[in-house]
Structures are given as structure tokens and as C-alpha cells.
N, C-alpha and C positions, 0 to 999 in steps of 0.2 A: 504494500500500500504506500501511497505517497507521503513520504517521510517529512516532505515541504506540510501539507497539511499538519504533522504531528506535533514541529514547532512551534504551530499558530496557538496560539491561547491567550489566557485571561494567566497572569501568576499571581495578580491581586493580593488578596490580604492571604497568612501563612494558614495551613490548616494542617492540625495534629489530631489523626487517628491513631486511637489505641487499640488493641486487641488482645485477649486474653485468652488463649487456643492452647491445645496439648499436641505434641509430638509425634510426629512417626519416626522409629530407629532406621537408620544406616545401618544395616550388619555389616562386621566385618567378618570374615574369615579366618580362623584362628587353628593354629595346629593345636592337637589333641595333647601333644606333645609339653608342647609347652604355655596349656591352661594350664592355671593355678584354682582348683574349686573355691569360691566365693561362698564368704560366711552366711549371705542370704538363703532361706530355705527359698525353693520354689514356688512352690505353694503358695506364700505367701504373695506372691502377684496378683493369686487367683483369690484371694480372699476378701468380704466387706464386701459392701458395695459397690455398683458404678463408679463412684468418684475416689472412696476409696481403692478400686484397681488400680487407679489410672495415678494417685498421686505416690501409690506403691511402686509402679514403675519409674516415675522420674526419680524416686528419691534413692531408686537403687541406679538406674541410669546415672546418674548425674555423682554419685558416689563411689561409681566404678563395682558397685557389687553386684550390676544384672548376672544372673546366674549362663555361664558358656554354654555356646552352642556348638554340636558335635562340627566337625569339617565335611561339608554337605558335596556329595559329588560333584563332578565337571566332566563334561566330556568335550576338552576346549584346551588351547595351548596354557603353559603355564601361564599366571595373571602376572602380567608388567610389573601393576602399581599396587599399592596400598590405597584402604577407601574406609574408612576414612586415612588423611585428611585427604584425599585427593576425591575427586566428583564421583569416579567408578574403579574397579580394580582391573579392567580391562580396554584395551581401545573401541574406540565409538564408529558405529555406523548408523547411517538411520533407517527409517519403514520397515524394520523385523524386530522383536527381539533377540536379545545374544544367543543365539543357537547354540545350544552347548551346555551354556550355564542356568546352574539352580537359581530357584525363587527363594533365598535363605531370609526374607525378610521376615521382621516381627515390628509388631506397631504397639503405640500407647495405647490406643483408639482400640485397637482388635482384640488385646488385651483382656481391655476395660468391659469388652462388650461378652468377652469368653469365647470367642472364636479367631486367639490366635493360630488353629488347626485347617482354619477356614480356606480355600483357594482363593476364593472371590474376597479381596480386601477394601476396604474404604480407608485411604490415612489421603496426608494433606497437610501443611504449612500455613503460616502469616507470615510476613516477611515485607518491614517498614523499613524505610531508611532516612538519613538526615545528606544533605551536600553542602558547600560552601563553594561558590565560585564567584568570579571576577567579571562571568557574567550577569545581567542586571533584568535581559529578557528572555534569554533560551540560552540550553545549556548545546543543544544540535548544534552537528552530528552525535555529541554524546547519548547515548542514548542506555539505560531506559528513564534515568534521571535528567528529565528536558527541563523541570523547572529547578532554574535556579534559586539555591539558599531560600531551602525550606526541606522540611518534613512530610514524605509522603507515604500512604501507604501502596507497595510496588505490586504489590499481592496478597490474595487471600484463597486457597487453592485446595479443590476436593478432589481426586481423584478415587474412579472406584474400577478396579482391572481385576483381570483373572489371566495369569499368564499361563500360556501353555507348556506342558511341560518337554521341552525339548533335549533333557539332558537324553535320556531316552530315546531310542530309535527304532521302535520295534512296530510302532500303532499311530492312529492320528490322534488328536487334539488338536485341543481351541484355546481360544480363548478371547478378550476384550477387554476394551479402556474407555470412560469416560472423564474426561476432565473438564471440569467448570470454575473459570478463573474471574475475581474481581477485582481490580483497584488499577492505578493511573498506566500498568504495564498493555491492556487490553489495548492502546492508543497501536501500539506496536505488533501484537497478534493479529489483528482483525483482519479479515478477512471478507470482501464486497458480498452484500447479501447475508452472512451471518450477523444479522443484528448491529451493522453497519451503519446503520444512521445513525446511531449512538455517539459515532465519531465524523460520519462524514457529512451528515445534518444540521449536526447538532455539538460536534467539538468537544464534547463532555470531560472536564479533565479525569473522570474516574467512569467505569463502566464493567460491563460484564462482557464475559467469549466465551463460548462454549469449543476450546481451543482445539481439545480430541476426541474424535467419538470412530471407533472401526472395532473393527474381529479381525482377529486372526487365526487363522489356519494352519494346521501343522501337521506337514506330513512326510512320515521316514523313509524318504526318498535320498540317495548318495549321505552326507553326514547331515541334511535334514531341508524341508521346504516348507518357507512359510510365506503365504499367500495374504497379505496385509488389506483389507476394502474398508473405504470411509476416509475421513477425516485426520492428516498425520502427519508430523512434522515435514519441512523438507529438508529431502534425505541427505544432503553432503554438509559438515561444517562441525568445528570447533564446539563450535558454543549452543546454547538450545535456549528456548523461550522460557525453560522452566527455573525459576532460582536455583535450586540446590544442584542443580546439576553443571555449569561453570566454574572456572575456577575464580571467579573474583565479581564483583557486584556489577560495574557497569560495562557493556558492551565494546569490543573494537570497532573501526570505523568500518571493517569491513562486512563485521555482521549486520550492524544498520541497516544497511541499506540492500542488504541482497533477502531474496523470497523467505516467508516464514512459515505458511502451512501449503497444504495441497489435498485436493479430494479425489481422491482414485482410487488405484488396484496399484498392487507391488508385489512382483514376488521378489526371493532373497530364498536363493539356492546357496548353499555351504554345499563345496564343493569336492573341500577336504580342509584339515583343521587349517592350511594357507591359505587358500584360495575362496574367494564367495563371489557371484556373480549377480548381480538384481538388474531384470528388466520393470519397467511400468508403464503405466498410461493415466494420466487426470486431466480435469478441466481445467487446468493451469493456475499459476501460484496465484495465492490468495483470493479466489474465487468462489464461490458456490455452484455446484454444476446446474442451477437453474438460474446463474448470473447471466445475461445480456452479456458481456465481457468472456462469458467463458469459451476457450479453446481446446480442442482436444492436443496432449503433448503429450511428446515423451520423456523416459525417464531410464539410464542404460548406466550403472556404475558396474566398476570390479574395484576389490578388497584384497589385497597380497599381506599377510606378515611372511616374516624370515619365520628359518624353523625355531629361533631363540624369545621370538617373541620381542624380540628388541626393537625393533624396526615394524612399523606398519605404514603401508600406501593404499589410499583411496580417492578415487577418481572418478567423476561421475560427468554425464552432461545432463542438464537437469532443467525438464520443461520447454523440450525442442517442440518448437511449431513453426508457421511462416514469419513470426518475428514480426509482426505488423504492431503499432501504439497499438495499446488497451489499455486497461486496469493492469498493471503489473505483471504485464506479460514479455517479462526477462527470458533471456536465452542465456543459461549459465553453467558456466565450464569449470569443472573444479578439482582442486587434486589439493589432497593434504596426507602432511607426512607426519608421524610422531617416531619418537628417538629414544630409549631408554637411555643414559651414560651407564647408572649403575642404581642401585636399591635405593638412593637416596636421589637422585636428580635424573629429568626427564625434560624433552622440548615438546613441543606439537607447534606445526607448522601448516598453512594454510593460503593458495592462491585463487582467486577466481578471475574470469573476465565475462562483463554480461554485456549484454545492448536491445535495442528495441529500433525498429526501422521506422519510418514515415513518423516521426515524432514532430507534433508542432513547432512551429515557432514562437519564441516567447521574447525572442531579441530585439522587440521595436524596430525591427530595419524592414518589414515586409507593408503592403499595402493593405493584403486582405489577409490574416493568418487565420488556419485551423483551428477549429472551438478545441478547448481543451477540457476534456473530463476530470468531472468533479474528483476529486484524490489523486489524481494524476499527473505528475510537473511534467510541462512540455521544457524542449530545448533550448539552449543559444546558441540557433542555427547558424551557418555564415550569413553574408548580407543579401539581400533578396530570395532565401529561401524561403517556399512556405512551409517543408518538412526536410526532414535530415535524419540521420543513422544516430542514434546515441548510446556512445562504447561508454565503459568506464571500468577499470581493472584494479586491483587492490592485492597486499599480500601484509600478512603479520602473524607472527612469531611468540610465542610462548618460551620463557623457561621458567622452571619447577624446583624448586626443594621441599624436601619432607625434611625440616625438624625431628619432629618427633609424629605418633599418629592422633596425635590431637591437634597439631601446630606446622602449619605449612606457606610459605612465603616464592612468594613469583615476581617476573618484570614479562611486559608485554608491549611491542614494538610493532605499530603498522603502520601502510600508507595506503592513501585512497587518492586513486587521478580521476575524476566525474569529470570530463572531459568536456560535456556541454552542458554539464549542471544538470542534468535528466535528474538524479537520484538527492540533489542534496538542494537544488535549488539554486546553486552560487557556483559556476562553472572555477575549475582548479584543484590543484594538490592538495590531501591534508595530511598530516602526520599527529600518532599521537606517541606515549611514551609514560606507563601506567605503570608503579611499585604496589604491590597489594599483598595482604594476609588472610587467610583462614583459622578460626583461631574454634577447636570445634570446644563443648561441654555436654561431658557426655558425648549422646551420640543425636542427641535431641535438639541442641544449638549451636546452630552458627556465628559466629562475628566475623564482618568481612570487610574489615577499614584498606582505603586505598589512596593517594594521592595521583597525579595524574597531569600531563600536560599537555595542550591542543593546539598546535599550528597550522594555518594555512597560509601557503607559499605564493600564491598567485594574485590574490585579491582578498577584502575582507569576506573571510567564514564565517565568522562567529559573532553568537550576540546580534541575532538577525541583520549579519553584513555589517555591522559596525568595526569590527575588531579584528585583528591577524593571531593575535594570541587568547587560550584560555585556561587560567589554574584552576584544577577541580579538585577538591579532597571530601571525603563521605565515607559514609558505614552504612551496613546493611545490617540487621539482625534476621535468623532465618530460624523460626520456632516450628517444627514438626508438630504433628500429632495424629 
């Protein structure tokens, strides 16, 4: 969706929500080896009431005495990282789950309710944060903290899924996700037609998305196939819509601005524990397939690790159609690489280049230019164009230390060329250049303070084109339950 639109707002007077929400845990994976059994009986989770479950659990979570959990199978290469503190214990793809790997989750919420035996889970997050910047009207490109110096809440977030179990290869399964997210991030998810006027109507600086809704299919074909329908991320990239799953609070400049959902068919064949191959087909990024805008595209990645697991490449071309303006209908080419060094330090690394053809003009040099749709930035085409081709390419870089697995600290380096402004509004270079921590408690909270700083090289960026530079420093808190 048009990120120019996302900018636009009211930052008026400061507004502080609070929310008082329980937890869902991060397992981690633990050798049997080397648990220590915890002085907490078990049972005692399961005891008292509702709320007494649920305050049993944080007070052993957060105290380090939840009682271990055995070492749940894999049928998948060794896991890279550690999770916590890091987002996942294994590299990311998107439109499947991780073929291979167990569901070893346990929640406060599932807990509390006596159905941590359940398949089908409901947990979910709140996740407020505070910034400080230099800018006075918009924080864009930064994104998802657009308004500047103040207090927002970024998310409030239910998911209820039943994963299939694919460590297994013998039978089919299923399974499904729904997720229904509130607060100022939805500006950023939305999707034309999913309850879109919310934002493109009407501007709302907080709103609702019902960001994921699909089945999945699973079937023990080669190391496994699963056939993904609905509603579901799009599938190449670093970083995801969902808080906890990042490594650091605010976005790079290259996730901004490239596609965030899509509604189709995926498959994601594992091919062998290297190799994974996914074809697809949807009505194109950010659409609804009974959107006016929607196209049918395609969707065509491969998935390589080394046999050490150290090394992962994935490469995707993502939402190929004729490339004509719409509603955010990008043609995007992606490859991202992550790098183990060793148990304590990791990079992930990330290029794309998109474009969209017949893009209006918006350069004041033409006599009669193309209407431009509403969420949609036209270009700054050359002089007497009435449309033009709008590239724009971008790459940035991760690197990773684990501390300890409570405490984990990164720096992250991009640049973003929006060549004719299509994507940001203000044609030119930006770079940014972000220090950040994770700091977890228990396994139920996050802190995720960051400093940060935004250049653009060509013309004013920032601060809706007033400004070349922008200092940004903020925190997130990320409270499961």
C-alpha cells in the first residue's frame, strides 16, 4: 500500500494506551542433558483458578522455575541459532510452515485455560512503544513508528492456529491460522479491500486487519508438501509484520516499502533437508481477490542451506504479472542470505529490486497527467511524460550477537534508491544505520530499545521533505500471553 499515504496524518496532541495482557512463551529447546529439574512442582501450573493459572505461570516464567521441557523431535538440519534471544532457532522462509520442525510451544493463555495439550492454540501479544526524534511531522521512511515523539500502541494481537504436524512423514495433515491485529501498525499491513477504508478513507491513526487467515495442507510427499490457501505473508524477507518475530523494533528502509500480504495458493515442497522449492499464484500484493486492482501473479522461490546449516540462500521472484500501475502491484526480485560465524554471532543479509510500469506523473512538467489512485504514489517522471517505468532497488545487512539467551545486541545497515519517488514519495537515496537490543524476561517479555540514524542523499527525505537528516531513539515492550 502507498507508504506516501501512511505518512499523512494528524500527530496532534500525544496519546498513551495502556494494556494489561498475559503472555504467550517462546520455547526454547533444551538438551535433556543439560536441564537442571526446577524446584516448581508441575502441577502447580494446573492449579486454582483461571487467573490463578495464569499468574502461576509468569511467576515461574519470569523466575526461571517453569518446569523443562523434554527435547521435542526434528526432522530438519541442525538449528543455526538460539530463540530465545534470537526471533527463531532456524532460518526463515515464508507461505509454509518449517517442514521438519515440532510445534514445542506452550502458552500462559493455554495454560490458564487447561488445554496446554491442545493443537489448536489461541496466544497473542500487546506491544506499545515510546520514540524520540528530530523529527517534528513524520518519522517516514521509518516505519512502523511514523509518528514522531510520542507513545503508541504498535499492536494488540490474537492469533489462533493449529499447525500441522510435519515432523512426521508418513500421513496428511492440516492445519490453520487466524490472526486479528489492532493498533497504529495496521497503517502498514492493510491490504485494498480488507477493511481499507479504515486507512484509505478515512486515515485513522489506529485501526484493525485481519492480517492472516489460510489452511494448510500437509502432505508426505519427498521430505514433505504443504499446500498454503488464503491470506499470508509475503513470502521473501528478513523481517515480518508481526512484532516478536524481528530482530529489533523499527523496520529497515527496505522492508517499508516492499509488499506485505498476499491472497492465494503456495505450495513449498522440501525437497531434501537443502533444498525446498515453492511455486504460487495470488491476486497480487496487498489486495483482496475481489479488489478492482487485483491481478493474477506469480510466485516461484528456491531455498538452499549448506549441509552445516551455516549458510542459507533464498531467492524468490514475487508477484510476477504484466507490471502495469495498480494498487501495489510490484514486480519483486529477491535473494537473501544469512551466515552463521559461530554459536554466538550471525548476519542475515537481504536485496531486492521492484518496479511498476505506466506509473503516472506527478512531476508538474506534463499538461494532462494520469488520475492517480487513491493509496497509490505516482512518479517523477522525466519532462513531458504522462507515465514512466518506476524501478527502485535497496539492500541491508544484519549482524547479530547473542550475549547470553536472555540478552542479545545487533547493528543494521541499509540503503534504499526510489528512483522516481514511486515508493516513498520524494525521489532519491536513503540510508539508515540502527544499534538495537533485545533484552528478553523470562520468556514472556520483551525490551527492545534502539537508536538509529536516517539520511537522505539527494534531496530533502524527511520530516515530510523538510530535512536530509533524522535521529531516532525508542523502545518497544513486547508482553505475550
Amino acid at each position: 500500500m502507498n507508504r506516501n499515504t501512511r505518512r499523512v496524518g494528524l500527530v496532534g496532541r500525544l496519546t498513551f494506551v495502556t494494556f494489561i495482557a498475559w503472555h504467550a512463551v517462546v520455547s526454547v529447546a533444551q538438551s535433556s542433558e543439560n536441564t537442571i529439574p526446577v524446584p516448581v512442582a508441575s502441577t502447580e501450573l494446573t492449579q486454582g483458578n483461571f487467573f490463578q493459572r495464569f499468574a502461576h505461570f509468569y511467576k515461574a516464567d519470569w523466575s526461571g522455575t517453569l518446569p523443562a521441557s523434554p527435547v521435542p523431535e526434528r526432522r530438519a538440519l541442525d538449528a543455526p541459532l538460539d530463540s530465545a534471544p534470537f526471533p527463531s532457532t532456524d532460518w526463515g522462509y515464508g507461505g509454509s510452515p518449517a517442514i521438519g520442525l515440532p510445534d514445542a510451544n506452550s502458552y500462559p493463555l493455554m495454560t490458564a485455560l487447561k488445554l496446554q495439550n491442545s493443537r489448536t492454540k489461541v496466544y497473542g501479544w500487546v506491544a506499545p512503544s515510546f520514540n524520540y526524534s528530530t523529527s517534528s511531522k513524520s518519522n517516514f521512511p521509518v516505519s512502523y513508528d511514523l509518528f514522531p515523539n510520542s507513545v503508541v500502541l504498535n499492536q494488540a494481537v490474537v492469533y489462533v492456529e493449529r499447525l500441522p504436524d510435519t515432523v512426521q512423514n508418513r500421513h496428511f495433515d492440516w492445519g490453520f491460522h487466524l490472526t486479528g491485529l489492532y493498533g497504529n501498525d495496521y497503517r502498514f499491513t492493510t491490504a485494498k479491500d480488507y477493511f481499507s477504508q479504515q486507512l484509505l478513507l478515512f486515515n485513522r491513526r489506529y485501526g484493525f486487519d485481519p492480517v492472516l487467515e489460510y489452511a494448510d495442507l500437509y502432505f508426505p510427499f519427498k521430505q514433505g508438501l504443504n499446500i498454503r490457501i488464503g491470506r499470508f505473508l509475503s513470502v521473501p524477507g528478513i523481517e515480518a509484520q508481526l512484532a516478536p518475530n524481528n530482530y529489533n523494533m523499527s523496520h529497515s528502509l527496505l522492508y517499508t516499502i516492499d509488499p506485505f500480504t498476499d491472497t492465494g495458493i503456495i505450495g513449498t515442497l522440501k525437497l531434501s533437508k537443502q533444498w525446498i522449492v515453492q511455486l504460487g499464484l495470488s491476486a497480487g500484493h496487498d489486495v483482496a481477490p475481489w479488489s478492482v486492482d487485483r491481478k493474477a501473479s506469480g510466485i516461484a522461490c528456491l531455498n538452499y542451506s549448506t549441509a552445516s546449516n551455516h549458510d542459507n540462500f533464498y531467492v524468490c521472484a514475487n508477484g510476477i504479472n504484466d507490471g502495469k500501475y495498480a494498487y501495489n502491484n510490484l514486480q519483486d526480485f529477491d535473494a537473501t542470505w544469512y551466515h552463521r560465524f559461530n554459536a554466538k554471532w550471525h548476519s542475515a543479509s537481504e536485496a531486492w529490486f521492484m518496479y511498476e510500469r505506466d506509473v503516472p506523473n506527478v512531476a508538474g512538467n506534463v499538461d494532462s497527467p494520469a488520475p492517480i489512485e487513491i493509496g497509490a504514489n505516482g512518479a517523477a517522471c522525466h519532462a513531458g511524460q504522462v507515465r514512466c517505468t518506476a524501478p527502485e532497488w535497496a539492500i541491508v545487512n544484519y549482524i547479530n550477537r547473542e550475549v547470553n539467551t536472555k540478552l542479545m545486541v545487533g547493528f543494521r545497515s541499509d540503503i534504499l534508491n526510489d528512483k522516481k519517488g514511486q515508493r516513498t514519495g520524494i525521489a532519491g537515496k536513503y540510508t539508515e544505520n540502527t544499534l538495537y537490543a533485545t533484552k528478553y524476561f523470562g520468556s514472556t517479555v520483551m525490551l527492545r530499545p534502539e537508536i538509529r540514524f536516517d539520511h537522505s542523499w539527494d534531496r530533502n527525505g524527511y520530516n515530510n521533505g523538510t530535512a536530509r537528516n533524522q535521529f531516532f531513539a525508542g523502545a518497544d515492550l513486547i508482553y505475550k500471553f
